[in-house]
C-alpha positions in Angstrom: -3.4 7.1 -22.1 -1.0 8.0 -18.9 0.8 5.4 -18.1 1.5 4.2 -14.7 4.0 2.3 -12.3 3.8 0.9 -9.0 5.9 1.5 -6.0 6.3 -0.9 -3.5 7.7 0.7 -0.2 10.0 -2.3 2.3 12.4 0.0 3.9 10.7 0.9 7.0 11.9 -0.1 10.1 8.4 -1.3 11.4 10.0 0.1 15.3 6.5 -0.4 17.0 6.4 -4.2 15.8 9.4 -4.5 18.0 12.3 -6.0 17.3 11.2 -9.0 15.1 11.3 -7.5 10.9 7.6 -6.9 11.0 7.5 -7.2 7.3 8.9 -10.6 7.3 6.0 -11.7 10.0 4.1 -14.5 8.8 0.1 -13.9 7.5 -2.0 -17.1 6.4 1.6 -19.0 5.7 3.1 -15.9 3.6 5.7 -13.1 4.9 3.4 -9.8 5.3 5.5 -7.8 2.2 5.0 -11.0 0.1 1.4 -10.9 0.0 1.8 -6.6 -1.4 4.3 -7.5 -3.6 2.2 -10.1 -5.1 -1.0 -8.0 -5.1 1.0 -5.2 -7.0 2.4 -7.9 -9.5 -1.1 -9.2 -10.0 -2.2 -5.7 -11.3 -2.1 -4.1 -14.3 1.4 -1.0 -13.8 4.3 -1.7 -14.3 7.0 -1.7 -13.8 7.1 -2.7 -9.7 9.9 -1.3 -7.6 10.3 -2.2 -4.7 12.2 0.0 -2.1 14.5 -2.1 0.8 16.1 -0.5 3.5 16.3 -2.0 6.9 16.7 -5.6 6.7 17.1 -5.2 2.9 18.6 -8.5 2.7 15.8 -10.6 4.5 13.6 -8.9 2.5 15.0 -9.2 -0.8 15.4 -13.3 0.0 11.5 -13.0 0.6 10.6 -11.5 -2.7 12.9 -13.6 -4.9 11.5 -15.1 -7.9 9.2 -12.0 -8.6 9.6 -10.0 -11.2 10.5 -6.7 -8.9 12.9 -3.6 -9.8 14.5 -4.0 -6.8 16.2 -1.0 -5.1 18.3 0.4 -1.7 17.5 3.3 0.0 20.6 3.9 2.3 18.6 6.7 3.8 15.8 4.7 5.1 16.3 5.5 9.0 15.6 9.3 8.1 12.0 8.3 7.1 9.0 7.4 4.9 9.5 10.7 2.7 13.1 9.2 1.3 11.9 5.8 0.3 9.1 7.4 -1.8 11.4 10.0 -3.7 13.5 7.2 -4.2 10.9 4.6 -5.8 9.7 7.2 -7.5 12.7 8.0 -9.3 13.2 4.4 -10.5 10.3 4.7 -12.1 11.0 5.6 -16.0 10.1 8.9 -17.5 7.3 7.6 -19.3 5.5 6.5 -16.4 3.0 9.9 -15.2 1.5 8.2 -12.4 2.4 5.7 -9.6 0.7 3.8 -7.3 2.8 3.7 -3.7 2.0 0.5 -2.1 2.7 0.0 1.4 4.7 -3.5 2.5 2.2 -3.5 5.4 -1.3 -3.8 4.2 -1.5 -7.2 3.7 -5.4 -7.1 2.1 -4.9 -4.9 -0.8 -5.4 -6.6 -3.8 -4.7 -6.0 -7.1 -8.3 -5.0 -8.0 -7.8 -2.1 -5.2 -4.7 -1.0 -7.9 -6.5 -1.5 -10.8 -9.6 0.7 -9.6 -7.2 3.7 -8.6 -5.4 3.3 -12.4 -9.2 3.2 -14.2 -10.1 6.1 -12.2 -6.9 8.5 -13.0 -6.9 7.3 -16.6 -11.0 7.9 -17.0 -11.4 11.0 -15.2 -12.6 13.9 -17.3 -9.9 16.3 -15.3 -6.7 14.3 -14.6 -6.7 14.9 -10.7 -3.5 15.1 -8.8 -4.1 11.7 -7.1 -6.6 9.2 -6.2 -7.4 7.9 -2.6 -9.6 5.7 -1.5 -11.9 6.9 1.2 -13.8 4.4 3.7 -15.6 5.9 6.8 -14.2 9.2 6.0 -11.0 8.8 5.9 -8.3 8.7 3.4 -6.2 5.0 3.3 -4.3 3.5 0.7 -2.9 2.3 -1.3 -3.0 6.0 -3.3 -1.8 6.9 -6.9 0.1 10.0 -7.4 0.3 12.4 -10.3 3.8 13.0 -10.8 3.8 15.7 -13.3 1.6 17.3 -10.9 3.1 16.7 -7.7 6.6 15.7 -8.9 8.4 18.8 -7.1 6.9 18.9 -4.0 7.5 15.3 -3.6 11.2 16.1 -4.0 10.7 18.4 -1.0 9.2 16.1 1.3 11.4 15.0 4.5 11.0 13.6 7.5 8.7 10.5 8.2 5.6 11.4 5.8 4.5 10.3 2.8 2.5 12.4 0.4 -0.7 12.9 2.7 0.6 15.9 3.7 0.5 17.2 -0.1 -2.7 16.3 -0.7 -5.0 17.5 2.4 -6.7 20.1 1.2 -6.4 20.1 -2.4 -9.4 20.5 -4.6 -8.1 17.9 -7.6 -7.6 14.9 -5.6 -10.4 12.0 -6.9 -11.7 10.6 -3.8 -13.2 6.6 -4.8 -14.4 4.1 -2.3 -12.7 2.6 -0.3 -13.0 -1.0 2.1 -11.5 -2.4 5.3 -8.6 -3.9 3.2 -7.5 -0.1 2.1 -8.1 0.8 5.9 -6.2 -1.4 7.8 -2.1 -1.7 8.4 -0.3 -4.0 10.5 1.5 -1.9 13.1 2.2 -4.4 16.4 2.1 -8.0 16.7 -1.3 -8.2 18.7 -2.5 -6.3 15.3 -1.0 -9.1 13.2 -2.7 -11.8 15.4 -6.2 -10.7 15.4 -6.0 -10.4 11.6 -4.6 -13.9 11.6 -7.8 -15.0 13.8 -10.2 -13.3 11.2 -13.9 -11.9 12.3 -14.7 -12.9 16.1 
């Protein structure tokens, strides 16, 4: 049975939120990354690292009391691409898949983990990942085969996670997906009409 981590990326710098920590913004009475870290510690991988870069220490003060590998990524202003090698590697070598979280998405829950784990573990052909898919188009949060895609991961740069690796492939496991695996919190007028719920 693969076995499978989670990593939880909190390093961005959230720019188009402006200058408020957009990851500290407050959602139904809880900081936005407290609600992933939660959902991630609510499903089955582990461990859960947790990857801080700007405004580590806000951050880390938000998530303390959960059982988190934290980690810094002192090379968070150069992009996405360097918080994800670096979760990944403090992951340990057992683990052959993770799922990358994103501090952002605020409506994943743990079953939207647990679905992308019982797909990669029950597929007849281990695929390279699993994505969900709702309205056509690829979301997250996504699990990553990392004896598959392990290398090219370490070549990634720049602001980009692995999408780029995976469009076009022909053994990524596409499963459905919802509005909670669609929908990211990028400005505060964003944040707001998710706080007001359904008009």
């Amino acid at each position: 049975m693969p076995e499978v981590g989670t990593v939880l990326l909190a390093a961005g710098l959230g720019s188009r939120f402006g200058s408020a920590p957009k990851l500290l913004a407050p959602l139904d009475g809880k900081p936005l990354v407290r609600h992933a870290a939660e959902a991630a510690l609510e499903a089955c991988p582990r461990p859960v690292v947790v990857v801080l870069g700007a405004h580590a220490e806000a951050v880390r003060a938000t998530l303390a009391g959960l059982d988190l590998i934290r980690i810094d990524n002192p090379d968070y202003r150069t992009g996405l691409a360097s918080s994800l090698r670096a979760g990944l590697a403090a992951l340990p070598p057992r683990c052959t898949g993770a799922v990358i979280v994103l501090g952002d998405m605020p409506r994943v829950t743990a079953a939207h983990i647990d679905r992308l784990v019982s797909a990669f573990t029950g597929a007849a052909a281990t695929p390279a990942a699993v994505v969900p898919v709702q309205d056509g188009r690829r979301g997250n949060p996504v699990l990553l085969n990392l004896r598959r895609l392990g290398e090219e991961i370490g070549r990634l740069a720049g602001d980009h996670g692995a999408g780029p690796l995976l469009r076009g492939r022909p053994d990524v496991l596409e499963i459905p997906g919802d509005p909670a695996t669609a929908l990211d919190i990028d400005t505060p007028a964003g944040l707001a009409a998710l706080s007001r719920g359904p008009a």
